[in-house]
N, CA and C atoms as an extended XYZ file, in Angstrom:
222
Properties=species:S:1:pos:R:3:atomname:S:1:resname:S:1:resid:I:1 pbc="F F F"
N       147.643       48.953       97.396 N   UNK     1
C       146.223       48.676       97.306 CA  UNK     1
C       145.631       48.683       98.714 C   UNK     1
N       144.444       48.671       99.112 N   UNK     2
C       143.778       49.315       99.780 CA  UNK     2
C       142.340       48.415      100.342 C   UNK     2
N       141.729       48.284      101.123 N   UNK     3
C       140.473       47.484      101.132 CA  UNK     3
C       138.911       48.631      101.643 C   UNK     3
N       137.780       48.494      100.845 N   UNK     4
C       136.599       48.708      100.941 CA  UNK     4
C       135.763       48.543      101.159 C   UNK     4
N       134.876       48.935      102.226 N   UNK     5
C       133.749       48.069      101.984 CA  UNK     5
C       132.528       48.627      101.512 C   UNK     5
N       131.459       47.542      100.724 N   UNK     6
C       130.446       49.013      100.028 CA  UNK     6
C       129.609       48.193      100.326 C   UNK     6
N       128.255       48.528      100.999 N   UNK     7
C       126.617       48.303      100.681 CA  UNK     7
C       126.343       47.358       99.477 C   UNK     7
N       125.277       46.719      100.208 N   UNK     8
C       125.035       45.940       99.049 CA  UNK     8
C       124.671       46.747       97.831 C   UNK     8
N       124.134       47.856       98.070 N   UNK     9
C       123.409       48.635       97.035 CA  UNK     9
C       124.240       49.381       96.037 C   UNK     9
N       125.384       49.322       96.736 N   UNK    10
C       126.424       49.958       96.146 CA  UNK    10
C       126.504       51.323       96.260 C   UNK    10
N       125.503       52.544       97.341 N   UNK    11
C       125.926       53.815       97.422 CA  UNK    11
C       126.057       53.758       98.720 C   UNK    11
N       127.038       54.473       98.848 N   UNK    12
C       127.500       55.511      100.555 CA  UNK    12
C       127.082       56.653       99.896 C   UNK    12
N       126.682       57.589      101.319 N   UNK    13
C       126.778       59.051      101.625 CA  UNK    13
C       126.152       59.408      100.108 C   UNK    13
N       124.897       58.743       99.538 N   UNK    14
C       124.909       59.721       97.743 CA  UNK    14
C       125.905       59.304       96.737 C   UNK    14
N       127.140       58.692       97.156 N   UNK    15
C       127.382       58.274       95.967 CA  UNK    15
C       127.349       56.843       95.044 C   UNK    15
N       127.511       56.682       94.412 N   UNK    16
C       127.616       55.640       93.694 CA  UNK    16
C       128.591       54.347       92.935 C   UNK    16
N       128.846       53.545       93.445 N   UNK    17
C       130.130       52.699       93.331 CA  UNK    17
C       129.899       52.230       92.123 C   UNK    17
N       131.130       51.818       91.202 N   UNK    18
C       131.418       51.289       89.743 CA  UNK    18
C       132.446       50.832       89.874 C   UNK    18
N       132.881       49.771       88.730 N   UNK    19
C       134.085       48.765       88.771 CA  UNK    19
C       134.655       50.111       87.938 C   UNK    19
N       135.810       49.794       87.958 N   UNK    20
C       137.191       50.380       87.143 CA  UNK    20
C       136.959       51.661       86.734 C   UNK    20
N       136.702       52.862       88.062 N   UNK    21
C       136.459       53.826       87.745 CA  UNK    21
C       137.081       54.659       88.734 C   UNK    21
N       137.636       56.077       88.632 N   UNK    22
C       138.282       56.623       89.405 CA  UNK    22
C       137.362       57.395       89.858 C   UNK    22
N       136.923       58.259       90.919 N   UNK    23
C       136.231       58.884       91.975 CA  UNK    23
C       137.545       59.984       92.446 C   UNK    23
N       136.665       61.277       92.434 N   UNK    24
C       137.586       62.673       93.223 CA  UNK    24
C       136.852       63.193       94.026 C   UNK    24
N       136.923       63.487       95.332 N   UNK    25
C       136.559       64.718       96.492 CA  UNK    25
C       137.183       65.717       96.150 C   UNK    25
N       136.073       66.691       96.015 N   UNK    26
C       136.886       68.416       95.824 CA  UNK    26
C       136.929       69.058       97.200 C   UNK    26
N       137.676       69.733       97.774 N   UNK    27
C       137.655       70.441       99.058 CA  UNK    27
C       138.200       69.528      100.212 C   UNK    27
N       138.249       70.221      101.123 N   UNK    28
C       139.405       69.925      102.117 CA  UNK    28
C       138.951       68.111      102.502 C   UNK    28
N       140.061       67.679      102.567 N   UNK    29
C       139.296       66.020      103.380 CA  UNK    29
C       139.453       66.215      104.805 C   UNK    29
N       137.855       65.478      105.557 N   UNK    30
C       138.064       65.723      106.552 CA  UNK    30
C       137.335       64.520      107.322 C   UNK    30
N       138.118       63.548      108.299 N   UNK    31
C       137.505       62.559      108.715 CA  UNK    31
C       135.871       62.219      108.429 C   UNK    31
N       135.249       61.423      108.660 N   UNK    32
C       133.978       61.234      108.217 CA  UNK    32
C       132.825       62.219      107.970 C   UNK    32
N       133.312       63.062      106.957 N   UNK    33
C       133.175       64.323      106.332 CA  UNK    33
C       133.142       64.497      105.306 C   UNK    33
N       134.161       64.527      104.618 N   UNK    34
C       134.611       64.548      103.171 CA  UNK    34
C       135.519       64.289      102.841 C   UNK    34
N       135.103       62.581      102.158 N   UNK    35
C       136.838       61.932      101.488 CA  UNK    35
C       136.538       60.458      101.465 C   UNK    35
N       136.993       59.703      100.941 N   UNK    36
C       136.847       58.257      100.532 CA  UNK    36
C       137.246       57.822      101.645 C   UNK    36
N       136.417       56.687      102.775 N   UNK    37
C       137.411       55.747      103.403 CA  UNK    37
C       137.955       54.657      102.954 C   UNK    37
N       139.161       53.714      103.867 N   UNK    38
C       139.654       52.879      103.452 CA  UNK    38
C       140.629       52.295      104.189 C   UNK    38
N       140.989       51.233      104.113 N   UNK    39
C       141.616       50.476      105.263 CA  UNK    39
C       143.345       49.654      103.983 C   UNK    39
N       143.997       49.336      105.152 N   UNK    40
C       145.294       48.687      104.994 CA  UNK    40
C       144.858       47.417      105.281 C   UNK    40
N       144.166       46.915      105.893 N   UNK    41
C       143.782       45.503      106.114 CA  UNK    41
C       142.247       45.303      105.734 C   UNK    41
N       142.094       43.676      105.573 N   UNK    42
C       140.760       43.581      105.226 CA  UNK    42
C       139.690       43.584      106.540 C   UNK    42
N       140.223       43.254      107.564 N   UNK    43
C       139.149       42.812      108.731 CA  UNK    43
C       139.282       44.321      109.438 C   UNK    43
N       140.016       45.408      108.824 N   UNK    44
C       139.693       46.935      109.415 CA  UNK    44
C       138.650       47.626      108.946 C   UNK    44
N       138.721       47.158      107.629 N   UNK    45
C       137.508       47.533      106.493 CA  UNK    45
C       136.072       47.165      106.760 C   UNK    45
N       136.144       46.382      106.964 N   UNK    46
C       134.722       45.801      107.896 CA  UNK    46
C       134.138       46.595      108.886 C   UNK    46
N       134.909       47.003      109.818 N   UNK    47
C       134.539       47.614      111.285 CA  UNK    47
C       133.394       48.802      110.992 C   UNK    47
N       133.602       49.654      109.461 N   UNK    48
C       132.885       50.810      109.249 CA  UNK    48
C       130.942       50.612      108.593 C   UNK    48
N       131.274       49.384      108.032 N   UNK    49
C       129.868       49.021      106.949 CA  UNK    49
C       129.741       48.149      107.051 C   UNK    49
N       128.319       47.546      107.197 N   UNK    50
C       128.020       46.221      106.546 CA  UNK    50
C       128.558       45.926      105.561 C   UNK    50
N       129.526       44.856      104.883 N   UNK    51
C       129.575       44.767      103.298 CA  UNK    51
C       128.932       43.920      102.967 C   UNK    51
N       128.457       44.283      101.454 N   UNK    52
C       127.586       43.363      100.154 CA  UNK    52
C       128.754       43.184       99.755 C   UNK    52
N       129.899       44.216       99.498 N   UNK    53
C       130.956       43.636       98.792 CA  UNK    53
C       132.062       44.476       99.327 C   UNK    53
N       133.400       43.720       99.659 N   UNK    54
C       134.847       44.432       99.163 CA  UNK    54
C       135.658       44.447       98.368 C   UNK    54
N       136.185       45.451       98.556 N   UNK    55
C       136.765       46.086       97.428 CA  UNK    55
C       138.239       46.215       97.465 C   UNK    55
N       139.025       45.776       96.487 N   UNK    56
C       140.844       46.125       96.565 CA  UNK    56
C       140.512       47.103       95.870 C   UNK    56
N       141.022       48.739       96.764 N   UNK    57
C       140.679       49.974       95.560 CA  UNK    57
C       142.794       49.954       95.767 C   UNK    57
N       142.584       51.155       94.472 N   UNK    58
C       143.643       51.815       94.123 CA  UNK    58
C       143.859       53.302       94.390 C   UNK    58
N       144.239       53.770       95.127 N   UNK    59
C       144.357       55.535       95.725 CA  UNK    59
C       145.513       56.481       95.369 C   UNK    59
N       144.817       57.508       94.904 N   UNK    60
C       146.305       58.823       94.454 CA  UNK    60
C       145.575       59.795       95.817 C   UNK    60
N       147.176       60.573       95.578 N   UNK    61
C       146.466       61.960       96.177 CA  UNK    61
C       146.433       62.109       97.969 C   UNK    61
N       145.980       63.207       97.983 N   UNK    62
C       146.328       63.577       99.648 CA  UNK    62
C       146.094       62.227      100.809 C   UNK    62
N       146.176       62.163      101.480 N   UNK    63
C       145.660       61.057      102.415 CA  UNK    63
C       145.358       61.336      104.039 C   UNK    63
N       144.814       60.845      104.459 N   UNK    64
C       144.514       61.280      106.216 CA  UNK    64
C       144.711       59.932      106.532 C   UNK    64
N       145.596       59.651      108.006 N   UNK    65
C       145.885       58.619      108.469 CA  UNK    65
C       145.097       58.704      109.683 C   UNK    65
N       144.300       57.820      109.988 N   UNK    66
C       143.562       57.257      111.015 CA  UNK    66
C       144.101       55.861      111.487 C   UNK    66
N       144.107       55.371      113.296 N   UNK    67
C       144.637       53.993      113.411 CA  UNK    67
C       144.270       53.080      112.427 C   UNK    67
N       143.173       52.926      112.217 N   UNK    68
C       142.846       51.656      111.135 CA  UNK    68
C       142.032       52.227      110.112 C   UNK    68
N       142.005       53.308      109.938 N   UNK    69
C       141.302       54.080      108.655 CA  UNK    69
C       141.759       55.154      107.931 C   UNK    69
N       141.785       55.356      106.613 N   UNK    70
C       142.769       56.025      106.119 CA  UNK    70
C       141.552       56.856      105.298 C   UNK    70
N       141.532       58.101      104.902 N   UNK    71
C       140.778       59.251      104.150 CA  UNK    71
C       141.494       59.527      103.120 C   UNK    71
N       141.022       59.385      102.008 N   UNK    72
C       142.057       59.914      100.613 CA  UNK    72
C       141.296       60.590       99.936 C   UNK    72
N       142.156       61.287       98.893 N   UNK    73
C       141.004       62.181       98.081 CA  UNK    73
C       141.062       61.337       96.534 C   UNK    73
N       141.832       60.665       95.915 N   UNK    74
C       141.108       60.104       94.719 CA  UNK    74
C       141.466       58.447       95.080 C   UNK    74
């Protein structure tokens, strides 16, 4: 598991956050580009967004390793 952080409003970048729902990026992932971020710790998760809320997500699929930020595609 994984930590998030989302807007109070609940969208990044156009999209739109929901409880218990899976999310896919089509096409290449590419650092703050195209691809879900996400952190291994909770106080890394922070550093990117204000949060309204975090999030324990769950992640499949390719991944990009950043020091404290990780890019996945689902």
């Amino acid at each position: 598991m994984k930590y998030k952080t989302i807007p109070e409003n609940k969208t990044s970048h156009n999209h739109k956050w929901s409880l218990n729902k899976w999310f896919k990026i089509n096409g290449e992932l590419d650092m703050c580009s195209n691809g879900f971020h996400c952190s291994d710790n909770f106080i890394d998760a922070m550093q990117y967004v204000i949060p309204g809320y975090m999030a324990l997500v769950e992640t499949k699929g390719k991944q990009l390793n950043r020091t404290i930020n990780l890019l996945i595609r689902k």
